[in-house]
N, C-alpha and C positions, 0 to 999 in steps of 0.2 A: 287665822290671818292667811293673806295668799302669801305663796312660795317668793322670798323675795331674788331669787337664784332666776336670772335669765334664759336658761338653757331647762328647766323644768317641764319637764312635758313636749320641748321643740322636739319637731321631728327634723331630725337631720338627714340627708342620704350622705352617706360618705362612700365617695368614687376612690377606687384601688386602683390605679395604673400600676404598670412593668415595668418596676425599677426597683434596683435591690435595697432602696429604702421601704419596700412596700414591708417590711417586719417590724417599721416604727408606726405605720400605719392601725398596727394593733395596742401599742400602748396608748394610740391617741383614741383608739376606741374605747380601752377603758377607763380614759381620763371625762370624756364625753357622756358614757352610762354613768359612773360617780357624778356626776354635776346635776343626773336626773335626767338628761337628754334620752328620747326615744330614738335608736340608729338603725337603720337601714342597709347594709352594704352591695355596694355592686362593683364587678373587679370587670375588670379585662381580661383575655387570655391570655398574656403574656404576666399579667401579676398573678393567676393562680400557680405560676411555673416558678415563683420565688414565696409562696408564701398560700398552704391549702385555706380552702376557704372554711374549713370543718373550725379552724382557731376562730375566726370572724363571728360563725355560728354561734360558738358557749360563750364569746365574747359579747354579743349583742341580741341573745336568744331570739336571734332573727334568722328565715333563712340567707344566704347570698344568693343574689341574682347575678346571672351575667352572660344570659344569652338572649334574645330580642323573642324566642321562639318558645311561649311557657307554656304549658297542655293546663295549668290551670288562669293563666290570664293571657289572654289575645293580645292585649296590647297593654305590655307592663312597662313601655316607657313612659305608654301616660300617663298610668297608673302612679307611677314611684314619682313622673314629675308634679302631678296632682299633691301626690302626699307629701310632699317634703315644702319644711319652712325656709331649710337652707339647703343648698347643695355645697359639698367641698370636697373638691377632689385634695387628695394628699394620700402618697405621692402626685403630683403631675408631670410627666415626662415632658419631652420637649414635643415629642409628638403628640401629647394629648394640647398640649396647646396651640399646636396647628393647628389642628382639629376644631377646635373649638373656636380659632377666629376664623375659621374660614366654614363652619356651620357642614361642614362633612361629619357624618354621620353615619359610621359603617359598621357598630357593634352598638351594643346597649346602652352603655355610660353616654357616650358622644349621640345616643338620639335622645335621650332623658334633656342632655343640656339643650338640645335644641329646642324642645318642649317644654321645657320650665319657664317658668312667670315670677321665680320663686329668688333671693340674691342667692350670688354663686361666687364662691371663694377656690382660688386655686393655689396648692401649696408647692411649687417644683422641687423638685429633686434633679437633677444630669449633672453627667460627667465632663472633661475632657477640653473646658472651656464654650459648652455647648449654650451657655448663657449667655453671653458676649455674643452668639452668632446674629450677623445681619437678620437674617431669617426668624431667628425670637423674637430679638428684641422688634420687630417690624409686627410681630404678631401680637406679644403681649401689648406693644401703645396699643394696635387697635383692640385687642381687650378693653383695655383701661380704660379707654374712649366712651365706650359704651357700657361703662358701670358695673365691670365685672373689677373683681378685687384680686388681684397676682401679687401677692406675697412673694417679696425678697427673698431669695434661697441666701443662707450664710456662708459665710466667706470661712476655708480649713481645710483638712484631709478630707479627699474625695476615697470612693471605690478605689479608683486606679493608683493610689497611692500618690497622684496630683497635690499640689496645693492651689485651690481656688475658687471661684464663687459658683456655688451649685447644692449645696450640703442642704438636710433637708432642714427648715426652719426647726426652731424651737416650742415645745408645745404650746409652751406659755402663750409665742407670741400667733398661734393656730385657734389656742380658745379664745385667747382676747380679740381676733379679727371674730369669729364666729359668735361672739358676746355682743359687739360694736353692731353686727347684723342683724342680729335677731334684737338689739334694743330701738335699733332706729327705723325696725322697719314701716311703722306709726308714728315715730315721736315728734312729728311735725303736724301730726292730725290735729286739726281744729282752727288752725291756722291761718288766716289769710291773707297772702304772698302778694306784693305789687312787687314787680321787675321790671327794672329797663335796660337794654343792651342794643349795642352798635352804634355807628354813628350817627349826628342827623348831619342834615345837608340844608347852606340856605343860599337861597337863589340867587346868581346875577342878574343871566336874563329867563329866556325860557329851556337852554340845556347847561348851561354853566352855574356852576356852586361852589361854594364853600366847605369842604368836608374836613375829616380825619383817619386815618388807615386803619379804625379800629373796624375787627370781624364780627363782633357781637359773641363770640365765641364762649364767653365768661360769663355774660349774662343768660343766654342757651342754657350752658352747664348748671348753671345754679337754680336755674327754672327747674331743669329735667331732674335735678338732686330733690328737688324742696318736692314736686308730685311725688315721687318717689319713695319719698320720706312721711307722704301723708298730707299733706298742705294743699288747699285750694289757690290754684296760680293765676294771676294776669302777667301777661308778656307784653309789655310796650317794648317793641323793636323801631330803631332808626333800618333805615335798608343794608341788607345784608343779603349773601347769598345761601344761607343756612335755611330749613328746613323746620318750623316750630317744634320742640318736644309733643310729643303724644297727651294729650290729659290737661294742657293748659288753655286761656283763655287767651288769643292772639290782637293785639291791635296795634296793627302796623301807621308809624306814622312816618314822617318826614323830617320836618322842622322841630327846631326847639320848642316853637310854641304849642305847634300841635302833641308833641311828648309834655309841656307841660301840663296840656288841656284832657289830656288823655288820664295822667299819673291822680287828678288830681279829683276828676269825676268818682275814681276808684279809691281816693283815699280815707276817706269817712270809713269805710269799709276796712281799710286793710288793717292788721295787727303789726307785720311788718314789712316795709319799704327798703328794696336793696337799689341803688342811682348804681348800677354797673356799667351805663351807658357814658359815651362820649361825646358829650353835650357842646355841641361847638358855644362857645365865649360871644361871638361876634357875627352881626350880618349883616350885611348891605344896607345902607340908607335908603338906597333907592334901588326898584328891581324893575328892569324891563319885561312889560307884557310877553312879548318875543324874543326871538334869537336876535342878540347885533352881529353883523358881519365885521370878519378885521378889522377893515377899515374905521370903524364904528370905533372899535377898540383901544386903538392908537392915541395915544397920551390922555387918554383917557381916566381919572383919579375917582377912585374906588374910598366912599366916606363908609365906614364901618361904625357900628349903633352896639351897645352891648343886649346879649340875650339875656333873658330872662335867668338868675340862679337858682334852677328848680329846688338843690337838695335843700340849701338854704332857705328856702321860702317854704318846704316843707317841715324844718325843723321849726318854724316859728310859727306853722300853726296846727303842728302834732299837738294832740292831745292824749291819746294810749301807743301809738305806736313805734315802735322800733326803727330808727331808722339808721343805716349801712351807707355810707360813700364809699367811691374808690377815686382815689388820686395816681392821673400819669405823673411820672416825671420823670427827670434826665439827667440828676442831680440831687446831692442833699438829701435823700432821700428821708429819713428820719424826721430832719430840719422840717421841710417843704411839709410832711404828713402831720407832723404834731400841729401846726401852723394852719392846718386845715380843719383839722380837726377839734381844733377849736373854733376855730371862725366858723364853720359850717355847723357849729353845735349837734354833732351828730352822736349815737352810741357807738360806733367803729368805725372804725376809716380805712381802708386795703390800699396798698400803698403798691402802685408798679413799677416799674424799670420798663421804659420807653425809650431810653434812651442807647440802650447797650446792641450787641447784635445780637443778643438774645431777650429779643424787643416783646413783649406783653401783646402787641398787637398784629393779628394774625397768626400767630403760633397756637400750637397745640400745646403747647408745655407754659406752664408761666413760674415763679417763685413771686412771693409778696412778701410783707411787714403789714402785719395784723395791730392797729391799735386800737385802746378802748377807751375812756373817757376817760376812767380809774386810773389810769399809766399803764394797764400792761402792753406788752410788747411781745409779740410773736412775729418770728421768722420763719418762715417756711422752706423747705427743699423745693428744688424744681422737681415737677410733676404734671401728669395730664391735668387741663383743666377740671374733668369730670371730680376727680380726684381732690383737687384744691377745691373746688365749690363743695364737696363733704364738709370738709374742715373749717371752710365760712360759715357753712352752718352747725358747725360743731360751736363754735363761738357765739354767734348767734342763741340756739338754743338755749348754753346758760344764761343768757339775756334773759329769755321767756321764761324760764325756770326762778330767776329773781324777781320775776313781776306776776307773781300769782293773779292777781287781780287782773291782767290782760285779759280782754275778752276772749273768746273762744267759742268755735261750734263745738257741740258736742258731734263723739265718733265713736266707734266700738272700739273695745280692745286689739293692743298692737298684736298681743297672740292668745285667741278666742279659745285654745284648747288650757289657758294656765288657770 
C-alpha cells in the first residue's frame, strides 16, 4: 500500500536564517526526517554564527548549502529550487522577509526563493516588537498576496527578555502548514472551475451605467488559488482593473447578461461554479444609443427592469455541479445569508460585510460567514483575500470529496516521487 504520511518522500528545502531561534530549527528538522521527509538545508551566514551547520548535516544526511558559489554545481539555486516540493524557511527574520517581498536576492536562500515555482512557507522568529513594524507587516500582506504562506510568530518571552509577539511558532503548527502544502498542491486536479468576479455595469446611454464598487478581487483570488491547487479555470470577469491570474481561461464581459451567457456556455462543463461576482439586480428599461447631454437628463425618470438571477437559475439546472454564492450585505448578516441560501438553493453561500468600513469591496483583506446547506457555520478571521479563497476552497473540497461520483479529468499524482 502507498505511504499514507504526506511528507514521505517530499523534498523539503528548509531555509536557516540568523536568529537565535535558528537551534529550534534543528528539532524541526528532525521532526521533518521522522515523518519521512527528504530535507535539504540551506542557512545564511549570519545562522551559521548561531548554530554550525556540521548539526544540520548528521541531522539530514545532507550536505548544507549556503553560498551561491559551489565548485561542484554552477548554479545551486536552481538546482535546490528545482528540487524542492516545498520551500520553508524557519527561522525567518524580519529581514529575510524583506527580502523576499521585495525579490532581492543577495545570498543563496533569498535567490533559491526567487527561483522556485515550488509553495513557500515562512516561519518568523524577531525580537523587540519588530512584528508590529509598519515595514513587516507592509511586507508580509504583500507576501500574503501573492500566495506565499507567513506563519503567526506566537505571542511570550522573547530573546531579550521582552514579553511579545515574535516567538518562534510551534512545531506542530510548522508541520501542519507544510502538510496542508504539500496535500493541496493537486487536490483540486481534475476539476473544472467556472468563476465570476467584479462588477457588471448596465447602460443608460452610451457612457453612463449602473454599477457596484466591487474589485473582483475575491473572485481573482480564488481563481489564482483553484489553478494553483490543480483545477482547470474559466474567469468570467465584469470590468475591473486587475490583471487575470496566470494559467486561467479569461472572458471578459459586461453586463448581466453577457456573464450570464458567458457562465452558462461553460457550465455543462464545469464540476464546480463559484458566483463571486457582483451581479447588478436591475437595468434600465430603456438604454440610449448615445450619450444624452444634461439637459437630456433633467427630470428625466429612470424605469428599472430586473436582471437575470444567474446563481439561481444555475441552481435549477445543475445536474453534477457544485455550486458557491457569495451574499453582500450590511446587516443581519446570518439572517440575510441563511435566507439566501436557501432561496438560491446553493451548496454554500459566503456571506460579506459591505456594509462596515472594513467594506468587502475593494479591500485586500476581507472576513466572511461560511454557510453550507447541512447548517454549518464558519467564521472566518480577517485576512488577505488570497488567503480566504484557500479556505473556500478548503470547504469546497470536502464538497467534492462527498460526491465521489463528480466527474473528473484524470491528472497525475499530487507528489509523483510517493
Amino acid at each position: 500500500m502507498p505511504p499514507t504520511n504526506p511528507l514521505h518522500e517530499t523534498h523539503i528545502l528548509l531555509g536557516v536564517a540568523g536568529s537565535i531561534a535558528a537551534y529550534k530549527a534543528l528539532i524541526l528538522l528532525r521532526a521533518l526526517v521522522r515523518e519521512g521527509a527528504r530535507v535539504s538545508v540551506v542557512m545564511t551566514e549570519s545562522a551559521t554564527k548561531f548554530v554550525a551547520p556540521r548539526s544540520f548535516e548528521v541531522l539530514s544526511r545532507q550536505p548544507v548549502a549556503s553560498t551561491l558559489f559551489d565548485e561542484t554545481d554552477p548554479m545551486p539555486h536552481l538546482t535546490l529550487a528545482e528540487w524542492a516540493d516545498v520551500i520553508l524557511i524557519a527561522p525567518a527574520t524580519a529581514n529575510t522577509l524583506v527580502k523576499c517581498a521585495v525579490g532581492f536576492a543577495d545570498d543563496l536562500l533569498s535567490t533559491v526563493v526567487l527561483a522556485a515555482q515550488c509553495p513557500i512557507i515562512l516561519a518568523p522568529a524577531m525580537d523587540g516588537g519588530m512584528w508590529e513594524h509598519p515595514a513587516v507587516v507592509a511586507h508580509v500582506r504583500t507576501l500574503r498576496e501573492r500566495g506565499v504562506i507567513v506563519l503567526d510568530p506566537e505571542e511570550g518571552e522573547l530573546a531579550s527578555g521582552q514579553i511579545g509577539r515574535g516567538r518562534f511558532p510551534a512545531e506542530s503548527t510548522i508541520l501542519e502548514a507544510v502538510k496542508a502544502q504539500v496535500c493541496r498542491v493537486q487536490d483540486l486536479c481534475g476539476q473544472r472551475v467556472v468563476i465570476s468576479a467584479g462588477p457588471t455595469r448596465e447602460p443608460l446611454d452610451a457612457v453612463r451605467f449602473l454599477t457596484n464598487a466591487s474589485s473582483g478581487k475575491m473572485g481573482y483570488a480564488l481563481a489564482k488559488a483553484a489553478v494553483a491547487r490543480g483545477a482547470e479555470v474559466v474567469l468570467v470577469s465584469g470590468p475591473t482593473a486587475l490583471s487575470p491570474p496566470a494559467g486561467v481561461d479569461y472572458i471578459p464581459v459586461v453586463t448581466a447578461q453577457e456573464m450570464y451567457q458567458a457562465i452558462m456556455s461553460r457550465f455543462p462543463w464545469a464540476t464546480v461554479v463559484i458566483m463571486a461576482a457582483a451581479v447588478s439586480d436591475f437595468r434600465p428599461r430603456e438604454s440610449a444609443a448615445g450619450k444624452l447631454n444634461k439637459q437630456e437628463w433633467y427630470g428625466k425618470t429612470i424605469e428599472l427592469e430586473p436582471t437575470i438571477d444567474i446563481l439561481a437559475t444555475l441552481s435549477r439546472k445543475r445536474t453534477h455541479q457544485i455550486v458557491v454564492g457569495f451574499a453582500a450585505e450590511t446587516h443581519d448578516l446570518l439572517t440575510h445569508g441563511r435566507e439566501k441560501l436557501r432561496r438560491k438553493d446553493v451548496d454554500l453561500m459566503i456571506v460579506n460585510d459591505v456594509g462596515s468600513s472594513h467594506s468587502a469591496f475593494g479591500s485586500d483583506d476581507n472576513q466572511v460567514i461560511i454557510l453550507s446547506r447541512h447548517g454549518e457555520v464558519t467564521h472566518t478571521e480577517r485576512m488577505p483575500k488570497i488567503r480566504l479563497a484557500q479556505h473556500v476552497w478548503d470547504h469546497i473540497l470536502r464538497l467534492i470529496q462527498a460526491r465521489p461520483s463528480t466527474p473528473a479529468l484524470s491528472c497525475p499524482e499530487s507528489n509523483p516521487r510517493t
